[in-house]
C-alpha positions in Angstrom: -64.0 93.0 -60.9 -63.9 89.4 -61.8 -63.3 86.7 -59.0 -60.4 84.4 -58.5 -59.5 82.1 -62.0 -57.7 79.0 -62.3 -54.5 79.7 -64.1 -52.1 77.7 -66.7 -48.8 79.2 -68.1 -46.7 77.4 -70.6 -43.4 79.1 -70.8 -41.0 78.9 -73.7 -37.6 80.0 -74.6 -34.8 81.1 -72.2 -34.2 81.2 -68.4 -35.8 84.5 -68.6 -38.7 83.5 -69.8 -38.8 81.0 -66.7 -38.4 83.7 -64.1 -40.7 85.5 -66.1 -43.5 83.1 -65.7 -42.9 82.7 -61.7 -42.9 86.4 -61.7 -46.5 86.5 -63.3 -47.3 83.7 -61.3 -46.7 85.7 -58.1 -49.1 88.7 -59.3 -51.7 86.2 -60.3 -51.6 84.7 -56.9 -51.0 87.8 -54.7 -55.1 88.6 -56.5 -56.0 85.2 -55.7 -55.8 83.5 -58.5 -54.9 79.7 -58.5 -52.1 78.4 -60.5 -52.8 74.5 -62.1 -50.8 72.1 -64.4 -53.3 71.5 -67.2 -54.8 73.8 -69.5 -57.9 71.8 -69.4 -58.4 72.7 -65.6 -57.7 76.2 -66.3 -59.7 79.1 -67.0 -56.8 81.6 -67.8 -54.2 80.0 -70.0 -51.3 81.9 -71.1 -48.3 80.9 -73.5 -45.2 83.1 -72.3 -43.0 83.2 -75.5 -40.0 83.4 -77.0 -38.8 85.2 -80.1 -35.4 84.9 -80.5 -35.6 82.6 -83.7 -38.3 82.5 -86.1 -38.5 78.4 -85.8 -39.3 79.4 -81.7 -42.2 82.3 -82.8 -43.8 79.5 -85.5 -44.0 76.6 -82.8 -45.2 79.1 -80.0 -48.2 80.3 -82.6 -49.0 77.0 -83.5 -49.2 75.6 -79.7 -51.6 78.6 -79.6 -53.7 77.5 -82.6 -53.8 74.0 -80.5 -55.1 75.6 -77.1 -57.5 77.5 -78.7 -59.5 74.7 -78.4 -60.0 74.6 -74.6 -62.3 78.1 -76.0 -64.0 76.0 -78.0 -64.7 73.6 -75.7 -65.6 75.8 -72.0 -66.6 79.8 -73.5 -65.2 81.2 -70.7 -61.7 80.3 -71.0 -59.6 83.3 -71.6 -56.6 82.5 -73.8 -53.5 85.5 -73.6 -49.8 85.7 -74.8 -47.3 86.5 -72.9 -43.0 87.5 -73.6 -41.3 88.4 -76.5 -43.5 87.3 -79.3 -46.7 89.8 -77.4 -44.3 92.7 -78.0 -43.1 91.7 -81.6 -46.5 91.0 -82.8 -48.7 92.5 -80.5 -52.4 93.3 -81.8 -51.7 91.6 -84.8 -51.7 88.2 -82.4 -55.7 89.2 -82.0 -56.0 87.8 -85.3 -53.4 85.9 -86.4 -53.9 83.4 -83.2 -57.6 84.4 -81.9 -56.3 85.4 -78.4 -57.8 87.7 -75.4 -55.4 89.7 -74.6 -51.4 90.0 -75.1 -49.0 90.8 -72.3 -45.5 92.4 -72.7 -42.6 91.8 -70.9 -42.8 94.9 -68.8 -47.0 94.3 -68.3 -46.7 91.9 -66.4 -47.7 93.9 -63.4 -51.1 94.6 -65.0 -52.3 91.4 -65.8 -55.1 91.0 -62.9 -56.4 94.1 -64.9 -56.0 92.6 -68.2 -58.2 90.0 -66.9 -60.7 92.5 -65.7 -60.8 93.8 -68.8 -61.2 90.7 -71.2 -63.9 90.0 -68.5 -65.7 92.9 -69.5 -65.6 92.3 -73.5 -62.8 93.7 -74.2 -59.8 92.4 -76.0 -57.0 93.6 -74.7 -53.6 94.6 -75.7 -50.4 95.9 -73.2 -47.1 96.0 -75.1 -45.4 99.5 -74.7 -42.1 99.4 -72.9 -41.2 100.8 -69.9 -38.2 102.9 -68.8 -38.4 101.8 -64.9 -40.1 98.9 -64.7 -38.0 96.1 -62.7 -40.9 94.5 -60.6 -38.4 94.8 -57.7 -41.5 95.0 -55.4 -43.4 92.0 -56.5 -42.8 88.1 -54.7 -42.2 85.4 -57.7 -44.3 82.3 -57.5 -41.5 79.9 -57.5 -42.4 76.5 -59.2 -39.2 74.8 -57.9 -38.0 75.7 -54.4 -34.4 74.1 -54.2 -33.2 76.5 -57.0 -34.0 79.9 -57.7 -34.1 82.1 -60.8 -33.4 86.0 -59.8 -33.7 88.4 -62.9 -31.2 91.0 -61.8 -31.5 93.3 -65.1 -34.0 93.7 -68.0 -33.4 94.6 -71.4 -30.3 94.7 -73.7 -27.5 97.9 -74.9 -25.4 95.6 -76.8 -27.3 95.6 -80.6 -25.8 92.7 -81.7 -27.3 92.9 -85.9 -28.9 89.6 -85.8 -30.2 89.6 -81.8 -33.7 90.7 -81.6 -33.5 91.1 -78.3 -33.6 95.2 -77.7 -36.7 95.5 -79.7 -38.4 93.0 -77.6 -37.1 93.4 -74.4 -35.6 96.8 -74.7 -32.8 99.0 -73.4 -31.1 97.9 -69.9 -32.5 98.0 -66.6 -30.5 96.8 -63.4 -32.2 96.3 -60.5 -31.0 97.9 -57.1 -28.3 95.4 -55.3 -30.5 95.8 -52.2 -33.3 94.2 -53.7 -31.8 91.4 -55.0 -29.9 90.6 -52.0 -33.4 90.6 -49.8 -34.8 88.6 -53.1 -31.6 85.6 -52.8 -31.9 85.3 -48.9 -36.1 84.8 -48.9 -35.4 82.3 -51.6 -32.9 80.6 -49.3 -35.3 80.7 -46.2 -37.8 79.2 -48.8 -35.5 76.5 -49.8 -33.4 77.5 -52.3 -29.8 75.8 -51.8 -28.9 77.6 -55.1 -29.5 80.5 -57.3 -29.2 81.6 -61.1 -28.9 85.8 -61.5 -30.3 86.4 -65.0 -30.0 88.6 -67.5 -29.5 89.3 -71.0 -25.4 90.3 -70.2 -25.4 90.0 -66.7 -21.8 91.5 -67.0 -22.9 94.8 -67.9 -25.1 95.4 -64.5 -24.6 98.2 -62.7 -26.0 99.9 -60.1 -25.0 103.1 -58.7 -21.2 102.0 -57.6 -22.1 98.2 -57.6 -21.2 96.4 -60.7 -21.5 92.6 -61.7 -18.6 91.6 -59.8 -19.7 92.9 -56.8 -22.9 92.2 -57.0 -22.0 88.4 -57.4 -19.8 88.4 -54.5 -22.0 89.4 -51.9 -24.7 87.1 -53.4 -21.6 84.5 -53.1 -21.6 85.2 -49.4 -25.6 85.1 -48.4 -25.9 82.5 -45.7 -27.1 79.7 -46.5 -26.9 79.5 -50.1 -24.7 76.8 -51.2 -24.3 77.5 -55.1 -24.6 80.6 -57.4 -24.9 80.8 -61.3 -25.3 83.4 -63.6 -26.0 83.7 -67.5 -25.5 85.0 -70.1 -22.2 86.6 -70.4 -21.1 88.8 -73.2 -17.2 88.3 -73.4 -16.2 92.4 -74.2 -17.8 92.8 -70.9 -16.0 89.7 -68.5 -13.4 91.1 -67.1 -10.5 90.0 -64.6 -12.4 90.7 -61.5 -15.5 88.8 -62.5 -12.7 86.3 -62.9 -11.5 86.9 -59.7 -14.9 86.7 -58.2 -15.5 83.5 -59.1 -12.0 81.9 -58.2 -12.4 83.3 -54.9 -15.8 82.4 -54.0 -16.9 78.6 -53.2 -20.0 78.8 -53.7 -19.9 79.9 -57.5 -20.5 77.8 -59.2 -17.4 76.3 -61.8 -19.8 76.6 -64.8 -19.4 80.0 -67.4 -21.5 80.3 -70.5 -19.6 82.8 -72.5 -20.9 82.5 -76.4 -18.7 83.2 -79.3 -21.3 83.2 -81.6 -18.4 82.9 -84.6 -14.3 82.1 -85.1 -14.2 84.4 -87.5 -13.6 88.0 -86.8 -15.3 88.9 -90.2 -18.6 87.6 -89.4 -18.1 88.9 -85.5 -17.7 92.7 -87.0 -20.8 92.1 -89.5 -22.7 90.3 -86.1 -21.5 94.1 -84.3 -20.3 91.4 -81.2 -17.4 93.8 -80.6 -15.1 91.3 -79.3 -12.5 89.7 -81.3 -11.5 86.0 -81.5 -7.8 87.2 -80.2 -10.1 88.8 -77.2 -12.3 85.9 -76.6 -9.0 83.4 -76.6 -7.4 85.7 -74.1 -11.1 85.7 -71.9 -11.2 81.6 -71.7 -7.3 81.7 -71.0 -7.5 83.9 -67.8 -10.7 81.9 -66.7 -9.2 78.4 -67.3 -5.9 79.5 -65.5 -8.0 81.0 -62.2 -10.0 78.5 -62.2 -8.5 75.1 -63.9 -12.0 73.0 -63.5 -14.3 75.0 -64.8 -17.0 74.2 -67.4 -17.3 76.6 -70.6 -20.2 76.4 -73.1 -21.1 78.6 -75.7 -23.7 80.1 -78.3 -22.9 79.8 -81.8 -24.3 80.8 -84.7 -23.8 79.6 -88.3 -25.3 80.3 -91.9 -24.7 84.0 -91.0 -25.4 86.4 -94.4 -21.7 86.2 -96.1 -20.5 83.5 -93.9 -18.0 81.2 -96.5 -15.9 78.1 -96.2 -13.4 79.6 -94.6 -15.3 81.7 -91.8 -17.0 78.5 -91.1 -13.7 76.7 -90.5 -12.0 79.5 -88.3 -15.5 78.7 -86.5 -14.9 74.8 -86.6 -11.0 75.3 -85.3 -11.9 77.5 -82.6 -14.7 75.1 -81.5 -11.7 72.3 -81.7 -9.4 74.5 -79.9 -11.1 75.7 -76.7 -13.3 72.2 -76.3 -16.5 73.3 -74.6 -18.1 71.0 -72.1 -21.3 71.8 -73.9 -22.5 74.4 -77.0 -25.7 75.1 -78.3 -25.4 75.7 -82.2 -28.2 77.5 -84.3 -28.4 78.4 -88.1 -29.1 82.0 -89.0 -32.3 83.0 -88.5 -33.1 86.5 -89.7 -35.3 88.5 -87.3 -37.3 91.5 -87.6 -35.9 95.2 -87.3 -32.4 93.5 -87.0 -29.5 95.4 -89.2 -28.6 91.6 -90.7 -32.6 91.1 -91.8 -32.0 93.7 -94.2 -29.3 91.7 -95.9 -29.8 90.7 -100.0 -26.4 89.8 -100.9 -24.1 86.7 -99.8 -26.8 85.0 -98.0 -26.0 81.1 -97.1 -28.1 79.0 -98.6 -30.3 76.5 -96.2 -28.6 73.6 -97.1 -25.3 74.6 -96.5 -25.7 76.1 -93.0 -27.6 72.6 -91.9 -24.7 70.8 -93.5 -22.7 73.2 -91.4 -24.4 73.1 -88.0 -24.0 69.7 -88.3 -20.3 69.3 -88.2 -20.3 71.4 -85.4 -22.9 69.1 -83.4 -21.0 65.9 -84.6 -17.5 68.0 -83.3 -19.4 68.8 -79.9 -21.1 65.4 -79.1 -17.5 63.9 -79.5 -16.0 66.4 -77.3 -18.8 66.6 -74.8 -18.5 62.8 -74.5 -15.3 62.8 -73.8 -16.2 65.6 -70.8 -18.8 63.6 -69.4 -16.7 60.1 -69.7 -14.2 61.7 -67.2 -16.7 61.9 -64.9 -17.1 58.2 -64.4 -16.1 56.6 -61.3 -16.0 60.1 -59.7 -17.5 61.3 -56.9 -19.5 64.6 -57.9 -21.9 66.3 -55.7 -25.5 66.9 -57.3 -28.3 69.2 -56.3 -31.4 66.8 -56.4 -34.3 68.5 -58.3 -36.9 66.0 -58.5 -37.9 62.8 -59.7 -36.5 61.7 -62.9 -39.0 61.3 -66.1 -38.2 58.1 -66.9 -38.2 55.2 -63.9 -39.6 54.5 -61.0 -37.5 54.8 -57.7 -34.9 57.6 -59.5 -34.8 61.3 -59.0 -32.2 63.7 -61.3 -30.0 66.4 -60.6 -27.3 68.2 -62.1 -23.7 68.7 -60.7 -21.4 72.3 -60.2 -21.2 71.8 -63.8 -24.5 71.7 -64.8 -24.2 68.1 -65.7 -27.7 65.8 -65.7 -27.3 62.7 -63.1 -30.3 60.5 -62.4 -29.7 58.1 -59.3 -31.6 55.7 -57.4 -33.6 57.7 -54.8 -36.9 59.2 -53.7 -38.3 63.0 -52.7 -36.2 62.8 -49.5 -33.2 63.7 -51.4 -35.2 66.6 -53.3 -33.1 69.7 -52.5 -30.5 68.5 -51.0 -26.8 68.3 -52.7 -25.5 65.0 -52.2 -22.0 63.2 -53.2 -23.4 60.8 -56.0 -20.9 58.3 -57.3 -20.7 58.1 -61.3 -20.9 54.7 -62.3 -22.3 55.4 -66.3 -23.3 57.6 -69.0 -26.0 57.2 -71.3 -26.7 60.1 -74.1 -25.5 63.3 -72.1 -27.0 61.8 -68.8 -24.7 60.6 -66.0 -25.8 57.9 -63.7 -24.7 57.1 -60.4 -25.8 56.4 -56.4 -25.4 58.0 -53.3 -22.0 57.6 -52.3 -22.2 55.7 -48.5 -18.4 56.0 -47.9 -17.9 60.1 -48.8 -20.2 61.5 -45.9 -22.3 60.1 -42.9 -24.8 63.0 -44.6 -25.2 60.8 -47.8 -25.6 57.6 -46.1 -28.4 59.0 -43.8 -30.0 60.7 -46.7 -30.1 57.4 -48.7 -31.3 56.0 -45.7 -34.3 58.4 -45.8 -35.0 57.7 -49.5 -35.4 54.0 -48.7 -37.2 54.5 -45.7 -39.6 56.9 -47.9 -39.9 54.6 -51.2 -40.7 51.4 -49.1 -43.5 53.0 -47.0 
C-alpha cells in the first residue's frame, strides 16, 4: 500500500461536479492524503470533468494535454480523470490523454485503491455504474465552509434527446432524508450559514414517503441555517407544494432556476422536455404570484436540429415575456448516444445558431441590467464568501438572489450575511458597503473588518 500523496483536483462543469470533487476530497483525506492548490506541489492530480457539451469535453482534454507535463517534469506524478468525461470515454482516455487511471462518477469511493493500483504499474480504469451507490456514509472535504453543496440524488430518468446526462451519470438515485438532514446540520456546526441541495431534477427526489417538497422544508427548518437553495428544476415536475414550500419558508432562498430550454413547443417535443410552453407559463405564474420577489433564470438552448425562424422567435418572445434575472444560453451541441445526435436532416447551420444565441444574450444583458439597476441604493443582505479577485481591502458575496456584490471589507466578514448598501454596478457586479444605520450587527462587523485590515 502506498503512503500518504499530496493531491490537486481541478473541477469543471456544474455544481455537481463541485460537490463531487469535495466528496473525493473527503475519501482522499479520510486515507491521509493531503489536499494542495497547485498541480506543481502535487503528486496526484486529477481533472474532474464535465461532458455536457462537446466545447466542455475539448477544453477538459486539452487542460489534460497541459498537465501532463508535471509527469514529464517529477516521474512520479500520477495524472487521473475524474466525472463525466471518465465514463464517456473511459479507457479510451489511456491513450487519447496519456493518463493513470480514470474515475467514474460512482468510483469515487475506490480511489485510494486506484492509487494503489497505479502505484503498482498498473493503469487503471473504474467506470461501470452503480445501482446503489449514494456515498451517504462518506464526510465531504468542504473547500468553502460558509456554504455548503449537499448532493441529495444522483443520476437522471428524464431522457431529454439532446442531455447526455443518463449515459454519464445514469438512472436516479435519492438519498435517504435522514442522511441528508445529519449531512445539512454538520455543515452548519462547521460553518455553513447556507446550503445548495443538488441534483440533476431535484424535483423528482423521493424517498420512501418523502418527496422534494418535504425534504426542502425540513432542511428549511434545521437550526441554524440561514439560507437554502436548490438546482436544477425540471418544470413537468414543480409543482404547487414546492411552491408552497418556498413561500412559506424564510430561509429559502427567493432564487428558482427553472430552464425552458425552448419557446417553441415543436422543438420541446423533438428535445422529449415533456412540458409545454402553456405549462411552463402557468409554472412561473403560480411562483411569481406566491412569491412576488423572486429571481427566475433559465437554460436555453438554440441551433436545435430543425429549429427555424419562427421556433427561434417563439423562443425570443418568451425570453421577452417572462424577463429572467439571469439565463445561460448555449448552441446545440450534439452528444454521444443522444436520440438528437442521430439527426441528418434540418440541422441549423453554425452560423445561424451563433447569430441566434446572440440576440438572446444582447436581449438578456439588457434585461438583466435593468434587474440589477433596481438594486441600487437598496439595502440587500449578502453572504460574504471571500476576498474579491480584484482589489485589495474588498471581499465578494452574493445576495438571496444570487447576485455578485463586492464591498469594502476584510476576512472578518467571511461567512457572515451582512446588510450591504448598493451604491453601483459595474458588468453584472454590484457594489456597495456595510450598511452602519440597518443593524448594530453590521456596524460591529465593519468595525471588525477595519480593526483586521489595519493590524
Amino acid at each position: 500500500m502506498s503512503g500518504p500523496k499530496r493531491y490537486y483536483i481541478e473541477t469543471y462543469g456544474c455544481q455537481m461536479n463541485v460537490a463531487d470533487a469535495e466528496l473525493m476530497g473527503g475519501v482522499l483525506k479520510r486515507e491521509g492524503h493531503v489536499r494542495v492548490d497547485d498541480p506543481a506541489e502535487a503528486e496526484v492530480v486529477i481533472v474532474n470533468t464535465c461532458a455536457i457539451r462537446d466545447h466542455a469535453e475539448q477544453r477538459v482534454i486539452g487542460r489534460v494535454g497541459q498537465l501532463n507535463m508535471h509527469k514529464l517534469e517529477r516521474p512520479g506524478v500520477r495524472l487521473g480523470v475524474a466525472g463525466c468525461v471518465a465514463k464517456e470515454l473511459g479507457k479510451e482516455l489511456l491513450e487519447l490523454a496519456h493518463v493513470d487511471f480514470v474515475v467514474g462518477p460512482d468510483s469515487y469511493r475506490h480511489l485510494p485503491e486506484v492509487l494503489d493500483r497505479v502505484d503498482e504499474g498498473e493503469r487503471v480504469v473504474l467506470d461501470r455504474f452503480s445501482r446503489s451507490e449514494n456515498y451517504e456514509d462518506l464526510e465531504p472535504y468542504r473547500i468553502e465552509r460558509c456554504a455548503a453543496w449537499i448532493t441529495i440524488m444522483r443520476g437522471c430518468d428524464k431522457f431529454c434527446s439532446y442531455c447526455i446526462v443518463p449515459f454519464t451519470r445514469g438512472r436516479e438515485k435519492c438519498r435517504s432524508p435522514e442522511g441528508i438532514l445529519e449531512e445539512v446540520r454538520r455543515a452548519v456546526q462547521d460553518g455553513a450559514r447556507e446550503v445548495t441541495l443538488l441534483g440533476q431534477n431535484v424535483n423528482s427526489y423521493r424517498s420512501g414517503d418523502w418527496d422534494f417538497p418535504d425534504l426542502l422544508s425540513a432542511v428549511a427548518q434545521v437550526d441554524g441555517l440561514r439560507r437554502v437553495r436548490f438546482t436544477t428544476s425540471h418544470p413537468w415536475d414543480f409543482t404547487p407544494r414546492l411552491v408552497d414550500a418556498i413561500a412559506n419558508h424564510p430561509t429559502i432562498c427567493e432564487h428558482v432556476h427553472l430552464p425552458v430550454q425552448s419557446g417553441s413547443d415543436r422543438i420541446l417535443a423533438a428535445m422529449r422536455r415533456e412540458h409545454t410552453v402553456a405549462w411552463y407559463r402557468e409554472r412561473v405564474a403560480m411562483l411569481r404570484e406566491a412569491v412576488p420577489g423572486c429571481a427566475l433564470s433559465t437554460d436555453v438552448i438554440v441551433g436545435f436540429p430543425g429549429e427555424t425562424d419562427a421556433d427561434f422567435q417563439a423562443t425570443f418572445d418568451l425570453m421577452s415575456e417572462v424577463r429572467y434575472n439571469f439565463a445561460y444560453v448555449f448552441v446545440y451541441s450534439p452528444r454521444p448516444h443522444t436520440p438528437a445526435a442521430a439527426i441528418r436532416d434540418d440541422v441549423v447551420p453554425h452560423e445561424a445558431a451563433v447569430e441566434r444565441l446572440e440576440a438572446l444574450n444582447a436581449l438578456q444583458r439588457g434585461i438583466g441590467t435593468a434587474y440589477l439597476l433596481e438594486k441600487v441604493g437598496t439595502v440587500q443582505d449578502v453572504l460574504v464568501q471571500g476576498e474579491a479577485k480584484r482589489g485589495l481591502g474588498l471581499v465578494a458575496g452574493w445576495t438571496e438572489q444570487r447576485e455578485t456584490v463586492v464591498l469594502p471589507g476584510d476576512r472578518a466578514l467571511v461567512g457572515e450575511i451582512v446588510a450591504v448598501r448598493i451604491s453601483g454596478l459595474s458588468g453584472i457586479t454590484l457594489h456597495g458597503e456595510v450598511d452602519r444605520t440597518d443593524s448594530r450587527e453590521g456596524e460591529k462587523l465593519l468595525e471588525l473588518a477595519m480593526l483586521d485590515a489595519s493590524a
